[in-house]
C-alpha positions in Angstrom: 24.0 1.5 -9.5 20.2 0.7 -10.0 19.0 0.2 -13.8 17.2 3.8 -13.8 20.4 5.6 -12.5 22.6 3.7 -15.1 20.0 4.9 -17.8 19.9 8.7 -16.9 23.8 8.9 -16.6 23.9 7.4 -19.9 21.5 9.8 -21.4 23.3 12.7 -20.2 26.7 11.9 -21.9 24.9 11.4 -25.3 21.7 12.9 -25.8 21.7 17.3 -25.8 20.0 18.8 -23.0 18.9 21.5 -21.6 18.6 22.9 -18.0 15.7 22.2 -16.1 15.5 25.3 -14.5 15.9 27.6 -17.3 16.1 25.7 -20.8 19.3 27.1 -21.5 21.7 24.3 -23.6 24.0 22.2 -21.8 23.5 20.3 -18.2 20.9 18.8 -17.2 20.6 22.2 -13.9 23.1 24.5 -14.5 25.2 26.8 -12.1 22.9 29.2 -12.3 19.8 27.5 -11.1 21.4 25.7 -8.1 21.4 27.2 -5.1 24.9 29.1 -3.7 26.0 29.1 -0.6 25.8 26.9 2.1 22.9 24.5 2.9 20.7 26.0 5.5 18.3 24.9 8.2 15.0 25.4 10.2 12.9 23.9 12.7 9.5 22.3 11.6 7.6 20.7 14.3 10.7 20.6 16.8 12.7 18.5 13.9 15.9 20.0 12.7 15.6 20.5 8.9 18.4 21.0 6.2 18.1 22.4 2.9 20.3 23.0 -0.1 17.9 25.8 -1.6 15.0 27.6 -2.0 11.7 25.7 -3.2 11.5 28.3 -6.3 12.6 29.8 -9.9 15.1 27.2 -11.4 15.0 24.6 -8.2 11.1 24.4 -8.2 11.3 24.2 -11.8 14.0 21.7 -12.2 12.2 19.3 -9.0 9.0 19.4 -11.1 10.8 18.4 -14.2 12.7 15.4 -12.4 9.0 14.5 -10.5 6.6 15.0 -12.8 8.0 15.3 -16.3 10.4 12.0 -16.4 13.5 13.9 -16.6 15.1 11.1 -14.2 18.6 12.2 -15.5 18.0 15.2 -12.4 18.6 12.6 -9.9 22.6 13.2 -10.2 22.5 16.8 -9.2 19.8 17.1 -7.3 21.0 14.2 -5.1 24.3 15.9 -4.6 22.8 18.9 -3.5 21.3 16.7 -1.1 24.0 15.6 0.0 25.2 18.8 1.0 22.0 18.6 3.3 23.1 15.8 4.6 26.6 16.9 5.2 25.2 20.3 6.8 23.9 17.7 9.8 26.4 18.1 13.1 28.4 14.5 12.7 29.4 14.9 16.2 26.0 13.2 16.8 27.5 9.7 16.3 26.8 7.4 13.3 23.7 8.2 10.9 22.0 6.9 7.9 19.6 7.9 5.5 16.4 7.3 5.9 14.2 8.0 2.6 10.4 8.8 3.0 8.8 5.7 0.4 6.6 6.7 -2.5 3.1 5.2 -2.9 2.7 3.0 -5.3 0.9 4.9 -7.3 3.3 7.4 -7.3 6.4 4.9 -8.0 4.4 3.6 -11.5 3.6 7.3 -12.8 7.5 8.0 -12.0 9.4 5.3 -13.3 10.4 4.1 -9.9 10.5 5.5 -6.4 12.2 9.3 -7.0 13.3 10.1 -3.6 15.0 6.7 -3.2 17.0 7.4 -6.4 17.8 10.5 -4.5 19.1 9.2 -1.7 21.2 6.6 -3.4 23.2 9.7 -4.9 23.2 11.7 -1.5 24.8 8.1 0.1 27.2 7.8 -2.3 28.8 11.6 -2.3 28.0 11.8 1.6 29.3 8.3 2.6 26.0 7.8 5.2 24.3 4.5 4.1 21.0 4.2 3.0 18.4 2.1 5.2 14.7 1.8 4.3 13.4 2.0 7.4 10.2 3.1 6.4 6.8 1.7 4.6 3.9 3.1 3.7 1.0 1.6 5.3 -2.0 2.9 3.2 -2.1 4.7 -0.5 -2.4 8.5 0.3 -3.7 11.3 -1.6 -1.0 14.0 -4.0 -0.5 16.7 -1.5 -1.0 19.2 -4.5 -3.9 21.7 -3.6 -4.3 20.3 0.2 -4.2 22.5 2.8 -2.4 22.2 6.5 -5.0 20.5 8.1 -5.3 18.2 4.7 -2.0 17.4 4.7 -1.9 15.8 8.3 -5.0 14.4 7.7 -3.7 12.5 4.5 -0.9 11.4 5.9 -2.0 10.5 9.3 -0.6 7.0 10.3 0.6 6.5 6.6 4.1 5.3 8.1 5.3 2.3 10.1 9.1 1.8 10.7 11.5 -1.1 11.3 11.7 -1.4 15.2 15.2 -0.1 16.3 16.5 0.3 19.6 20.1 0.8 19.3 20.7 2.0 15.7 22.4 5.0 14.1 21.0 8.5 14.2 18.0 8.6 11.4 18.3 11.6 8.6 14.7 11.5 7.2 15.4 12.7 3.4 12.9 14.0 0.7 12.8 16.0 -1.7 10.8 19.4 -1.0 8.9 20.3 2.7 6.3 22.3 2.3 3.8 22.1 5.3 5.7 19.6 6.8 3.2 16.8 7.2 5.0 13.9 5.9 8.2 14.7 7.9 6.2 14.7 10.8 4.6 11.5 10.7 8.0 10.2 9.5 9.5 11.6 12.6 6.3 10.4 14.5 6.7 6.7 12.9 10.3 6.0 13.4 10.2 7.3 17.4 7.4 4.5 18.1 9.9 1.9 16.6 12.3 3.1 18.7 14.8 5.2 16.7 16.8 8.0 18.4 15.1 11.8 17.7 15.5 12.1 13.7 16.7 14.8 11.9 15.5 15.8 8.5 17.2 17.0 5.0 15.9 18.0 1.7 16.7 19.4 -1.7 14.9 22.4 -1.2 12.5 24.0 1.4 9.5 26.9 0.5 10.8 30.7 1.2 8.1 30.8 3.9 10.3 28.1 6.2 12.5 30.8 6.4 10.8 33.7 6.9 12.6 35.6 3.4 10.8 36.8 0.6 11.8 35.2 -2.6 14.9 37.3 -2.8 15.3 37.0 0.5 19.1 36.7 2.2 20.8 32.7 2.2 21.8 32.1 5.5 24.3 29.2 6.2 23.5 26.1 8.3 24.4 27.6 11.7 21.9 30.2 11.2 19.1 28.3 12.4 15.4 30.5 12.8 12.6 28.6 14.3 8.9 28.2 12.7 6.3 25.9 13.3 4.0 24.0 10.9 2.7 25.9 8.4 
């Protein structure tokens, strides 16, 4: 278990908390602000994508916390909820592995360390599918916060270069939220040059918009797939 990890797991057996999502005492996310039912997917770009909830109320509120507010203790849950991402992926594929999209650097020093690697490591040890860092980020690129579409794959354009590969296990790209889908695409776009078979993607949570509900629209299980494009 990596030094940050040991840290929050130790702070949440001693020190009170309260939920992320909604303040109320106890857990670090309670029952109430993670998602129910089954994890659920969409298609972004062609790439099959899995998420455990909804990017909004408690989840937005509780990913924001663990990002942006140093509440690192969040990477327990919200790594088991994506796990049940991960497990939502069809095994009969063959063998997979995790494949975590890197934070700048930038990004790893305001953070405490590199969050959606932390999440991963959680995911990997519920799901049983290893972790491989087949990705690096080439070139610092801007937050995403306030960018539009085209901004998006401007930023991120070329960011990635990935370990060549050209007999390895099926890649599951894993991050955090998608929102536009930019970075999974040049993920995606990155590991194919290297050689990697045709990625699939999961996440903790996906915006509303991905699939097509309002914000109290229905939960559809996995199997229910609907197909946008980039956004």
């Amino acid at each position: 278990m990596a030094l940050v990890d040991l840290l929050g797991a130790m702070s949440e057996l001693v020190l009170p908390h309260s939920c992320a999502g909604c303040r109320a005492p106890g857990r670090a996310l309670c029952a109430g602000c993670r998602p129910t039912g089954l994890p659920r997917a969409c298609a972004v770009a062609g790439l099959s994508v899995f998420a455990a909830g909804d990017y909004q109320d408690g989840m937005r509120a509780a990913l924001i916390a663990y990002k942006e507010r140093g509440r690192t203790e969040l990477a327990r849950p919200l790594g088991t909820l994506l796990a049940a991402a991960v497990q939502a992926v069809d095994e009969r594929a063959g063998p997979a592995c995790l494949v975590p999209i890197p934070s700048a650097a930038r990004a790893r020093r305001e953070r405490g360390g590199d969050h959606v690697l932390r999440l991963a490591r959680t995911a990997s040890r519920v799901s049983g599918v290893p972790v491989f860092r087949a990705l690096r980020l080439d070139h610092e690129v801007r937050d995403s916060a306030g960018l539009d579409r085209g901004e998006r794959a401007a930023n991120l354009a070329g960011a990635f270069t990935a370990l060549r590969c050209s007999d390895g296990p099926r890649p599951i790209v894993v991050d955090d939220i998608v929102t536009t889908g930019a970075t999974l695409r040049e993920a995606v776009r990155a590991l194919e040059s290297a050689g990697w078979p045709t990625p699939v993607a999961a996440v903790v949570a996906a915006t509303p918009r991905r699939f097509g509900t309002t914000r109290r629209g229905p939960w559809r299980g996995a199997g229910a797939t609907s197909t946008v494009g980039m956004t």
